[in-house]
MOPAC internal coordinates of N, CA, C and O (Angstrom, degrees):
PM7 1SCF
backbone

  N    0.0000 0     0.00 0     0.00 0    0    0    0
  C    1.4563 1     0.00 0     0.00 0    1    0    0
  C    1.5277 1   108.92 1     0.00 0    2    1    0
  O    1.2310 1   123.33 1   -47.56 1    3    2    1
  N    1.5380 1   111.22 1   132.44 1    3    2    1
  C    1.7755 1   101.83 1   166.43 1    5    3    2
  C    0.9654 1   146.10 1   -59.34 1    6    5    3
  O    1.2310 1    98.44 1   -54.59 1    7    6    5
  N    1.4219 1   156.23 1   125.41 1    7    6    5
  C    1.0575 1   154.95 1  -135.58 1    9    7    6
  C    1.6435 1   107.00 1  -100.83 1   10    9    7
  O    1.2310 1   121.24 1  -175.53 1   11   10    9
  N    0.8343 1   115.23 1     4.47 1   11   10    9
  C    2.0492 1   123.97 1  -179.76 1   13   11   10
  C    1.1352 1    89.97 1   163.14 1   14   13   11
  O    1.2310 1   128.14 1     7.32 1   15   14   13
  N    1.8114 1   101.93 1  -172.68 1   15   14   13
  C    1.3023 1   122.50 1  -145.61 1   17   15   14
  C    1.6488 1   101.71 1  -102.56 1   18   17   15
  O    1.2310 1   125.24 1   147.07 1   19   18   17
  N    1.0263 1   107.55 1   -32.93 1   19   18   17
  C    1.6042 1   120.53 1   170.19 1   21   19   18
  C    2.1154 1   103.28 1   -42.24 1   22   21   19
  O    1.2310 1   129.27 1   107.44 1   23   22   21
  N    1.8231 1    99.75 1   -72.56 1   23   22   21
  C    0.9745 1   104.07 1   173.77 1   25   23   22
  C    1.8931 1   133.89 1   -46.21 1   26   25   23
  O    1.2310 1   118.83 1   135.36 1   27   26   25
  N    1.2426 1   119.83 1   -44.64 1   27   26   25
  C    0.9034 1   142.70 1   146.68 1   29   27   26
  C    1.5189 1   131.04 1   -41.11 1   30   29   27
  O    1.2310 1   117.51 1   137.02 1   31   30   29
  N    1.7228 1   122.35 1   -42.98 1   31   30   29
  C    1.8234 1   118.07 1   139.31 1   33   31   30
  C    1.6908 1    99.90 1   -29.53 1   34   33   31
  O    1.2310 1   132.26 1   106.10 1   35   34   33
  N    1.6090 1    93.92 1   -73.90 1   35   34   33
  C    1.5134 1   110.86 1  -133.24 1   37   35   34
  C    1.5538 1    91.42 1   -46.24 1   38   37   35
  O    1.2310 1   112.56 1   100.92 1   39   38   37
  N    1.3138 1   131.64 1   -79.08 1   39   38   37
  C    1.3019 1   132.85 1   179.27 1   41   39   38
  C    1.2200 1   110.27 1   -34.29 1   42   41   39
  O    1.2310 1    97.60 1   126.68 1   43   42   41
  N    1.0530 1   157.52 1   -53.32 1   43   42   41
  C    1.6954 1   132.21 1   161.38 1   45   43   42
  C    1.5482 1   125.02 1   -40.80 1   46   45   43
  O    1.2310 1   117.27 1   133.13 1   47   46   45
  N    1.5312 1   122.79 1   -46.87 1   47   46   45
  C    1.4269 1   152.20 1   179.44 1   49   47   46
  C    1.8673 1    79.25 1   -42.70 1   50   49   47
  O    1.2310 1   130.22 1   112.06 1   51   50   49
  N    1.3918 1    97.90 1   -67.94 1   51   50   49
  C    1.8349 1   105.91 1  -148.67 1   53   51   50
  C    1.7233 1   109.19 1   -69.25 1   54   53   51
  O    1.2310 1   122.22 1   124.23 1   55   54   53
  N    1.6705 1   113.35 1   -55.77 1   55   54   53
  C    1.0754 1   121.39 1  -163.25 1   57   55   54
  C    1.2713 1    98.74 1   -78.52 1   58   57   55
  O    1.2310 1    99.52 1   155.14 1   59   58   57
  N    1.6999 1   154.55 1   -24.86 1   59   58   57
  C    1.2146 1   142.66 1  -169.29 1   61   59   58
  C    1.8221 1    94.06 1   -94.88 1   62   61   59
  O    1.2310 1   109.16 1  -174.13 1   63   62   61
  N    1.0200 1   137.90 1     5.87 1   63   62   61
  C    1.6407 1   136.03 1   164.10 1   65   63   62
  C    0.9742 1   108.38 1   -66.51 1   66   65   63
  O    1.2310 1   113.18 1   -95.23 1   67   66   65
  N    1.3282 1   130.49 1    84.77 1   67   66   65
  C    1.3245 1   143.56 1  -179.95 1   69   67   66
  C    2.3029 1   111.99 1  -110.21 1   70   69   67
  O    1.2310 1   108.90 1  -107.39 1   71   70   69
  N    0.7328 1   138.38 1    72.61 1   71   70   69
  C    1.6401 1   123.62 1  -173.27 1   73   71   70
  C    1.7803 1   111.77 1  -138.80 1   74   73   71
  O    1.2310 1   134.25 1    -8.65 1   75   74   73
  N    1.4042 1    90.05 1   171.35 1   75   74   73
  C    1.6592 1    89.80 1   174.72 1   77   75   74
  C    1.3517 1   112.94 1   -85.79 1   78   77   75
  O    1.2310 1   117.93 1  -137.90 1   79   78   77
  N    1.1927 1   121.56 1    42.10 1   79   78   77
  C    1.6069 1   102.90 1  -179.13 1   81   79   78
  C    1.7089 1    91.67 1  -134.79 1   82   81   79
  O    1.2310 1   123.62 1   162.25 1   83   82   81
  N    1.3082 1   110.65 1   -17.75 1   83   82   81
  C    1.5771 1   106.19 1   154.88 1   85   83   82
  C    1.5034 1   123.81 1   -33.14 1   86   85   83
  O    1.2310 1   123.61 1   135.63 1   87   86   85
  N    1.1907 1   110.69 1   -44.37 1   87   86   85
  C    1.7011 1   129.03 1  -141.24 1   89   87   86
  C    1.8977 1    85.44 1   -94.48 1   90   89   87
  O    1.2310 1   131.90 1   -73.73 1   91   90   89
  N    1.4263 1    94.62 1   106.27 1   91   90   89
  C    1.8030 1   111.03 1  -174.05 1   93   91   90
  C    1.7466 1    92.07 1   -96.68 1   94   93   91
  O    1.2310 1   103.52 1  -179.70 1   95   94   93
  N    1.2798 1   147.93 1     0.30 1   95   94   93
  C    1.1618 1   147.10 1  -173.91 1   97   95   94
  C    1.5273 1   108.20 1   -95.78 1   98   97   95
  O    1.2310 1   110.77 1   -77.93 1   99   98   97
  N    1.2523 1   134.96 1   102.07 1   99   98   97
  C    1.2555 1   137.43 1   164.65 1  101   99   98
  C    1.0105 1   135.61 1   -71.15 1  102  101   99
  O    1.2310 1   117.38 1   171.98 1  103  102  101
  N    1.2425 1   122.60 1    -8.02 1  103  102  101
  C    1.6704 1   132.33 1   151.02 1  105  103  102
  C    1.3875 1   144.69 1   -64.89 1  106  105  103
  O    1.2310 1   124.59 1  -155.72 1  107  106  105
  N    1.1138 1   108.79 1    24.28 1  107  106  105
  C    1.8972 1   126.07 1  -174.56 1  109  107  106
  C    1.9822 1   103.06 1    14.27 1  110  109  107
  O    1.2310 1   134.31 1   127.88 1  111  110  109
  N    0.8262 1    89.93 1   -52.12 1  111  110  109
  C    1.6899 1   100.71 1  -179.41 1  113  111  110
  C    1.7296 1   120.87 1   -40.22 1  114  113  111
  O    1.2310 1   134.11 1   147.11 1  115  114  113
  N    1.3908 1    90.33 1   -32.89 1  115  114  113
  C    1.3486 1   113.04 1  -168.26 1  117  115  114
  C    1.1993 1   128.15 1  -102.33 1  118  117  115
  O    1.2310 1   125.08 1   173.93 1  119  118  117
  N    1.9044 1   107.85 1    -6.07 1  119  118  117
  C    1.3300 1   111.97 1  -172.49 1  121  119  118
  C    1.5796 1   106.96 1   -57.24 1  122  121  119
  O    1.2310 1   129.98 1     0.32 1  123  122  121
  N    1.1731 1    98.36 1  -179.68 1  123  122  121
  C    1.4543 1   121.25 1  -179.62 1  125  123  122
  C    1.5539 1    97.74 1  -126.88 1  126  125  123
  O    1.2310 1   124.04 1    -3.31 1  127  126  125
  N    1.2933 1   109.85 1   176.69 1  127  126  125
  C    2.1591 1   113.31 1  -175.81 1  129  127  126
  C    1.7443 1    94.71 1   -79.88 1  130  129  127
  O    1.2310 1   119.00 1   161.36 1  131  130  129
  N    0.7967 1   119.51 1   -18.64 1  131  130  129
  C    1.4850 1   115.00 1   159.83 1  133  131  130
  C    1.6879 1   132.52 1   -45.62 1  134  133  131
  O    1.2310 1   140.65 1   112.85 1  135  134  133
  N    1.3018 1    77.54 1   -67.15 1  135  134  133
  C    1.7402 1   105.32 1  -177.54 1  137  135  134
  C    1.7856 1    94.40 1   -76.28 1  138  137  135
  O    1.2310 1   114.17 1   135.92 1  139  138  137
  N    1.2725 1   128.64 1   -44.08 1  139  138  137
  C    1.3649 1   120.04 1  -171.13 1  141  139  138
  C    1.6275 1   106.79 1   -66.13 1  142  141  139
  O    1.2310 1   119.37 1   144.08 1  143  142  141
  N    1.3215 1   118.81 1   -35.92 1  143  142  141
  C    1.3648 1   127.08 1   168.02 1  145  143  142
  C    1.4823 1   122.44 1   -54.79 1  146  145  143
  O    1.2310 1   129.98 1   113.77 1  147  146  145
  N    1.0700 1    98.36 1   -66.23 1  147  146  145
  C    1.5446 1   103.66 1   170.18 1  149  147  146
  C    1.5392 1   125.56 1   -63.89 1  150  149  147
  O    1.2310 1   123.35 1   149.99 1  151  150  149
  N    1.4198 1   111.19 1   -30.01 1  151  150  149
  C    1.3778 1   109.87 1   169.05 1  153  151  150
  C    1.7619 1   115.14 1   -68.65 1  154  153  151
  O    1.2310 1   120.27 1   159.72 1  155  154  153
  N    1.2471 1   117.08 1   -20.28 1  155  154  153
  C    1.0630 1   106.61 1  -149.05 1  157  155  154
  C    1.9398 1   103.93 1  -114.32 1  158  157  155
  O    1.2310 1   138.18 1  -169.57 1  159  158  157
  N    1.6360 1    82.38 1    10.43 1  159  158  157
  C    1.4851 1    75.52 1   147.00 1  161  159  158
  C    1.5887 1   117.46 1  -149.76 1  162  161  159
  O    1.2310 1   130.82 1   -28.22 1  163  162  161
  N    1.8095 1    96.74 1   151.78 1  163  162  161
  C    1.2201 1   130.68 1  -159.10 1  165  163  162
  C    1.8114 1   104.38 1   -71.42 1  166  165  163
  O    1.2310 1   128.10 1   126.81 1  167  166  165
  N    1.1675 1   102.00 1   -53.19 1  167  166  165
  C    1.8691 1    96.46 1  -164.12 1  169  167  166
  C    1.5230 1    89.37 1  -136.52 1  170  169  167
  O    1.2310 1   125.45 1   -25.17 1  171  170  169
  N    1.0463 1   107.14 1   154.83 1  171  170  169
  C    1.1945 1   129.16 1   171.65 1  173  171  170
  C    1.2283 1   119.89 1   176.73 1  174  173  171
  O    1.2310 1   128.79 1   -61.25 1  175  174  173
  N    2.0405 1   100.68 1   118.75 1  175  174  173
  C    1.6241 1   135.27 1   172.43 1  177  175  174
  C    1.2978 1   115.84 1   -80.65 1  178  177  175
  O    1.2310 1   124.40 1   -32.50 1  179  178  177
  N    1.5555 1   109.17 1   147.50 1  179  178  177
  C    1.4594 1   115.09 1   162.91 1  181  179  178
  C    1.3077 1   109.83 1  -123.79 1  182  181  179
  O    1.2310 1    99.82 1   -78.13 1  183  182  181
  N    1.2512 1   154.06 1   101.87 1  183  182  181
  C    1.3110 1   144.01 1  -163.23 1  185  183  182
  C    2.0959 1   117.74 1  -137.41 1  186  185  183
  O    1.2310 1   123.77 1   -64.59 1  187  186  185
  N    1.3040 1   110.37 1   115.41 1  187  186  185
  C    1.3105 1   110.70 1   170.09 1  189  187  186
  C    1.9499 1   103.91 1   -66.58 1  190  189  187
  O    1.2310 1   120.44 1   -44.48 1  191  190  189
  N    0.9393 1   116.77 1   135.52 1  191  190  189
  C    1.4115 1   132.14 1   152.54 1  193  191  190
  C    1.2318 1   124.79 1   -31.94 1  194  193  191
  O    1.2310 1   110.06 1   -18.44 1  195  194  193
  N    1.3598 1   136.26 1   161.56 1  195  194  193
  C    1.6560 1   128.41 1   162.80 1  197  195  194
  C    1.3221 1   120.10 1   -64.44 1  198  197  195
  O    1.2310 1   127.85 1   145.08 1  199  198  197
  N    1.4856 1   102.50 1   -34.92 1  199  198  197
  C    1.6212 1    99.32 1  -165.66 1  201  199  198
  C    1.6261 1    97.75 1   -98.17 1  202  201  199
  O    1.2310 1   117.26 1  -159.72 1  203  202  201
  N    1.6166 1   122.82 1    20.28 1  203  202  201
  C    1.5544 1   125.00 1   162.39 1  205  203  202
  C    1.3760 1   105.10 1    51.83 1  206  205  203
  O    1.2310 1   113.79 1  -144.47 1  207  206  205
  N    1.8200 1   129.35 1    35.53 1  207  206  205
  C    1.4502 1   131.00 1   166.59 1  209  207  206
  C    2.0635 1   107.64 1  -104.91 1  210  209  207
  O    1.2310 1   122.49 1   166.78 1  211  210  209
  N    0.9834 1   112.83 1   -13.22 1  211  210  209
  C    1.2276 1   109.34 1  -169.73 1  213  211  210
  C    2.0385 1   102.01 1  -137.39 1  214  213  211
  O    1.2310 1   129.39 1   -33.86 1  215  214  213
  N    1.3102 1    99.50 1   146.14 1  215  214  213
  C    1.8021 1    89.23 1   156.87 1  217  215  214
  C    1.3424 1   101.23 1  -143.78 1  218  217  215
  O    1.2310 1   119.51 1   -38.38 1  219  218  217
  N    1.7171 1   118.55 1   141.62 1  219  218  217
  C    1.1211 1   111.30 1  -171.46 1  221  219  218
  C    1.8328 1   101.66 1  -136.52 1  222  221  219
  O    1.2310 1   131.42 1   -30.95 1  223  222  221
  N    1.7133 1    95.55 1   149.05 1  223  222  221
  C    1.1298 1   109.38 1  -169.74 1  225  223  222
  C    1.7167 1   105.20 1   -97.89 1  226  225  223
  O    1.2310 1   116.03 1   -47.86 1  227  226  225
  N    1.2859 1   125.14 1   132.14 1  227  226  225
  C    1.2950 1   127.90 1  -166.81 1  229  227  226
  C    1.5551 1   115.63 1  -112.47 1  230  229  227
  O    1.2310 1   108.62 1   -78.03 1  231  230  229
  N    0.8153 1   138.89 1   101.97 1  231  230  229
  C    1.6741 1   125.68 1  -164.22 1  233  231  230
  C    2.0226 1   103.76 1  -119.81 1  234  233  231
  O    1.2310 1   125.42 1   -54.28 1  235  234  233
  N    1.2158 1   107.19 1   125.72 1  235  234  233
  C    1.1883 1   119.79 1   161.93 1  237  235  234
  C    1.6799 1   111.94 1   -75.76 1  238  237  235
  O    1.2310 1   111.84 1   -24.43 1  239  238  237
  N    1.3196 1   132.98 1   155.57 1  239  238  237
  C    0.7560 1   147.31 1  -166.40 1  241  239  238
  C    1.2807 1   150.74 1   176.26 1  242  241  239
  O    1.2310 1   130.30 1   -79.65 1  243  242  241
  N    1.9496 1    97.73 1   100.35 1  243  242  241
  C    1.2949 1   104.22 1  -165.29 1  245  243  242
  C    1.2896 1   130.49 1   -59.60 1  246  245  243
  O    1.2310 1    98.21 1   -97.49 1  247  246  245
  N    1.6061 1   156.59 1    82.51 1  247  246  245
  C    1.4627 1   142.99 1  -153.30 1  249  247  246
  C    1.4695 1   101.07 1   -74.25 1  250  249  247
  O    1.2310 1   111.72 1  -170.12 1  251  250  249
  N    1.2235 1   133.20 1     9.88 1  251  250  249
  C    1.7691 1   119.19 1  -168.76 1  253  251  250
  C    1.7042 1    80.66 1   -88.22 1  254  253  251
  O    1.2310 1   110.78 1   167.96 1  255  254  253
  N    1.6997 1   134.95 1   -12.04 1  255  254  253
  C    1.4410 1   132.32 1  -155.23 1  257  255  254
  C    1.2846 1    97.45 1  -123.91 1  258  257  255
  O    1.2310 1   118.18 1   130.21 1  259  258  257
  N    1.2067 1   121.08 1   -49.79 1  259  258  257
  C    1.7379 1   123.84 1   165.84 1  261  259  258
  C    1.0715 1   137.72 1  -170.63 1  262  261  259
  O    1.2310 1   113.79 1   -35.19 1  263  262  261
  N    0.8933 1   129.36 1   144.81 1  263  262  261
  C    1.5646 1   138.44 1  -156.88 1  265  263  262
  C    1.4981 1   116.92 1   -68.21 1  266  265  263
  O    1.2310 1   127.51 1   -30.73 1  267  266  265
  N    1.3921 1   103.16 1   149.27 1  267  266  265
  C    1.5425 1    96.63 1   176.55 1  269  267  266
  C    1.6138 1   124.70 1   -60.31 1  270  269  267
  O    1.2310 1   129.57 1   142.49 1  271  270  269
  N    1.4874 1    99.16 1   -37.51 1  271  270  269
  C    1.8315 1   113.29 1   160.61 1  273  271  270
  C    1.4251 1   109.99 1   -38.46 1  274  273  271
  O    1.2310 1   124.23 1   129.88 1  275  274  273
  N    1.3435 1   109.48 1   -50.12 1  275  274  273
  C    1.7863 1   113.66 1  -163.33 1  277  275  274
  C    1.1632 1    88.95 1   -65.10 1  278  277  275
  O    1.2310 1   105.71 1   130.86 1  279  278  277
  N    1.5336 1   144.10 1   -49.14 1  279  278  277
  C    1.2912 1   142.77 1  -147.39 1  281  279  278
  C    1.3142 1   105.89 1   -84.29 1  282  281  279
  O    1.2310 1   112.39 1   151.79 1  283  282  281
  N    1.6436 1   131.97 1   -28.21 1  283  282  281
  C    1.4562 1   114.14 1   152.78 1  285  283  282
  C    1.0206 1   120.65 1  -107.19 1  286  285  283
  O    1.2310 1   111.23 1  -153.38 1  287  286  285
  N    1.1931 1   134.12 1    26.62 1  287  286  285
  C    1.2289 1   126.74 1   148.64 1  289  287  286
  C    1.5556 1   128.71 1   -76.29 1  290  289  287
  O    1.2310 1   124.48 1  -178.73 1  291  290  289
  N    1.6152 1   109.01 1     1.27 1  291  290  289
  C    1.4973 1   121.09 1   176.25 1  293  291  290
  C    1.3381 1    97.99 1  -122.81 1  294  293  291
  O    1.2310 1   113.51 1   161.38 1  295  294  293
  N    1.7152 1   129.89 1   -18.62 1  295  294  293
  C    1.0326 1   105.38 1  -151.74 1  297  295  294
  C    1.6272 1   112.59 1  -123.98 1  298  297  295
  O    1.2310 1   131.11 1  -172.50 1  299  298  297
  N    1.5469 1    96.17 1     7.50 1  299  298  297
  C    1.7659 1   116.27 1  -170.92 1  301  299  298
  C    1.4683 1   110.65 1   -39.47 1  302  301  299
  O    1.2310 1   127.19 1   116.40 1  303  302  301
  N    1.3291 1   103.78 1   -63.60 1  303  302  301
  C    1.5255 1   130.63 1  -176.67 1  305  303  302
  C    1.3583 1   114.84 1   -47.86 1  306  305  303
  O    1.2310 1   123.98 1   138.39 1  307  306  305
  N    1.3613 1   109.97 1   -41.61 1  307  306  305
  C    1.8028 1   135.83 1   173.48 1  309  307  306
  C    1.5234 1    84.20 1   -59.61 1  310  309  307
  O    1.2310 1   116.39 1    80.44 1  311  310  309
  N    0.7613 1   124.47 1   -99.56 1  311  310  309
  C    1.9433 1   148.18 1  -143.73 1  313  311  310
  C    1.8265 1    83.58 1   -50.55 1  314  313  311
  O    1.2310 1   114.82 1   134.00 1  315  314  313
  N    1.3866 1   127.42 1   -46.00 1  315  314  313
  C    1.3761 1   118.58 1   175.98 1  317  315  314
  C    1.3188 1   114.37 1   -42.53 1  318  317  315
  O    1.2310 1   125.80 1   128.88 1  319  318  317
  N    1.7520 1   106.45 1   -51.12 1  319  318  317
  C    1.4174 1   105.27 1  -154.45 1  321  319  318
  C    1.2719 1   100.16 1   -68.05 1  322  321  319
  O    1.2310 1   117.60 1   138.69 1  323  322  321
  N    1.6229 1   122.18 1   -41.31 1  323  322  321
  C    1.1777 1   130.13 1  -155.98 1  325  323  322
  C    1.7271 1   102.61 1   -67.36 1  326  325  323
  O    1.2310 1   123.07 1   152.75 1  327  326  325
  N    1.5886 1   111.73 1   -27.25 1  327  326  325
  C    1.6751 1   111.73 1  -167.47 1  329  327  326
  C    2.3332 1    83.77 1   -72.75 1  330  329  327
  O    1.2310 1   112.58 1   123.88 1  331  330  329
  N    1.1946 1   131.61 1   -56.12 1  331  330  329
  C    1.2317 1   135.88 1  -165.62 1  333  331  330
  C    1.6933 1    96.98 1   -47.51 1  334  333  331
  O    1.2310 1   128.26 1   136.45 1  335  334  333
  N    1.2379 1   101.70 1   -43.55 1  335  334  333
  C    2.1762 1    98.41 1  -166.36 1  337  335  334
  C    1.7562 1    97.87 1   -69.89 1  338  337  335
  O    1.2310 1   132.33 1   119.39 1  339  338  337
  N    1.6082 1    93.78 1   -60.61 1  339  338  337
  C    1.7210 1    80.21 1  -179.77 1  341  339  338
  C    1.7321 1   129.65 1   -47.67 1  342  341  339
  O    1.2310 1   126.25 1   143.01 1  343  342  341
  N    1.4104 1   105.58 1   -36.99 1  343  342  341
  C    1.7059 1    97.38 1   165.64 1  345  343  342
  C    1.9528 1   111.01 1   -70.81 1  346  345  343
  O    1.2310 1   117.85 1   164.87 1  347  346  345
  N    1.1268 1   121.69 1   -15.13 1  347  346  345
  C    1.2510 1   124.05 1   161.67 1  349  347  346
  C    1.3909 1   119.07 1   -37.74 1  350  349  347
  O    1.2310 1   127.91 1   130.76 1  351  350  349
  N    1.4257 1   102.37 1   -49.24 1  351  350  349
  C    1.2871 1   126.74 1  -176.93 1  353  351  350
  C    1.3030 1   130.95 1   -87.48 1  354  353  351
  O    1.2310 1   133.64 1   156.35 1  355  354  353
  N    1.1401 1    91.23 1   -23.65 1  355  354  353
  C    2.0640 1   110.55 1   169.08 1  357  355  354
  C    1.5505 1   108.18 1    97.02 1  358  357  355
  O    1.2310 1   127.57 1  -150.09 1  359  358  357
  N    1.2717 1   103.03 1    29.91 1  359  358  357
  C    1.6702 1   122.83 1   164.58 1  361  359  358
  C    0.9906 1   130.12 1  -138.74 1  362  361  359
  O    1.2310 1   124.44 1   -30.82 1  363  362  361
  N    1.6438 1   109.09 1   149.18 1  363  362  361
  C    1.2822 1   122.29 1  -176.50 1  365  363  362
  C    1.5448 1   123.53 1   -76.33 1  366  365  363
  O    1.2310 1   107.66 1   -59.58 1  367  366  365
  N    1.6439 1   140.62 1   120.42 1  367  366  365
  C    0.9371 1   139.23 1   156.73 1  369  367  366
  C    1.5927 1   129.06 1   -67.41 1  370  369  367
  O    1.2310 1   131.81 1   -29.77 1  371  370  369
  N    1.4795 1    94.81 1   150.23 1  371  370  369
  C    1.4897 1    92.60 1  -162.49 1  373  371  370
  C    2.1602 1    90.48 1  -145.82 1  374  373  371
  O    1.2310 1   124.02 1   -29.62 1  375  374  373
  N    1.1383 1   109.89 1   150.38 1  375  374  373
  C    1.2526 1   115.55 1   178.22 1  377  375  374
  C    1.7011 1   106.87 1  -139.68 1  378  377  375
  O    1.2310 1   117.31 1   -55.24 1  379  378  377
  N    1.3485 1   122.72 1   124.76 1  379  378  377
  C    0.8864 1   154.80 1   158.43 1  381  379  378
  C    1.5264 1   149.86 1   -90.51 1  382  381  379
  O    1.2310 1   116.01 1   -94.11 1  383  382  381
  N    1.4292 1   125.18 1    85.89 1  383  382  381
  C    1.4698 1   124.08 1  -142.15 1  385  383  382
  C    1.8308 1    90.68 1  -118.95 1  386  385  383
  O    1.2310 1   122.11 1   -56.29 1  387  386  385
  N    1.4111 1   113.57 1   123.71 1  387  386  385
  C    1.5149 1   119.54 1   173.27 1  389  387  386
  C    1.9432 1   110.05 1    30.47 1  390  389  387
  O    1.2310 1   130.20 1  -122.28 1  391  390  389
  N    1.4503 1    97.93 1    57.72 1  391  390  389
  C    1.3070 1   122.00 1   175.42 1  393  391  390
  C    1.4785 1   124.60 1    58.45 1  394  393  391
  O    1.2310 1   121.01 1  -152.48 1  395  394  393
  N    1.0102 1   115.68 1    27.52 1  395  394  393
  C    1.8472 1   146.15 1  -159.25 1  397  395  394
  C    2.0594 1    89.07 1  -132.34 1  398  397  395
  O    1.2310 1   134.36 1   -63.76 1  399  398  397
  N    1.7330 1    89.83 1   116.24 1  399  398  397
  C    1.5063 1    94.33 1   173.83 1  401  399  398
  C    2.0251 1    85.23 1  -108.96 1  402  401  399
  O    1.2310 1   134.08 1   -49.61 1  403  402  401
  N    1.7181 1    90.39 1   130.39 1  403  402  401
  C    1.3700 1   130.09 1  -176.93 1  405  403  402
  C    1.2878 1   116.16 1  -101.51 1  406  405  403
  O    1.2310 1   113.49 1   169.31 1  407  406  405
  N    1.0167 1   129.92 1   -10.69 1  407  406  405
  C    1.7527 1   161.78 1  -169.98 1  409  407  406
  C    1.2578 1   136.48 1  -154.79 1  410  409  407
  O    1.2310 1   120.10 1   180.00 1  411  410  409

């Protein structure tokens, strides 16, 4: 759990950085579930609401690169921490994968 509110940004900021421009390996061949994860998605939002009760993470996602499985199977623990900071904050987390809420 985060220890203040500072801490609690930061762990959302870090653990919801999910994109293809992470992926420093230019060999597709060679990825790892890392690199297939991160490559394989296109856009990805983080956005608090107007009325500042919810923030939700939005992820596009190419499956011809990796699967939505692949994506929690690295990233469960992430999306946990991130659901613990947002109640830190006095909001609800929400996760969103190719218009499918997953959380």
């Amino acid at each position: 759990m985060p220890v203040n509110a500072v801490a609690a940004a930061l762990i959302l900021a870090d653990k919801s950085d999910v994109r293809r421009s992470r992926v420093r390996n230019p060999d597709m061949a060679s990825f790892d579930i890392h690199d297939r994860v991160n490559y394989s998605v296109k856009k990805s939002v983080l956005k608090i609401n107007e009325e500042h009760t919810l923030i939700k993470l939005k992820l596009s996602v190419d499956t011809k690169y990796g699967s939505v499985m692949d994506y929690f199977e690295i990233f469960m623990g992430r999306m946990l921490l991130c659901r613990k900071a947002a109640e830190k904050l006095g909001l609800q987390f929400k996760l969103m994968i190719n218009e499918q809420q997953l959380i």
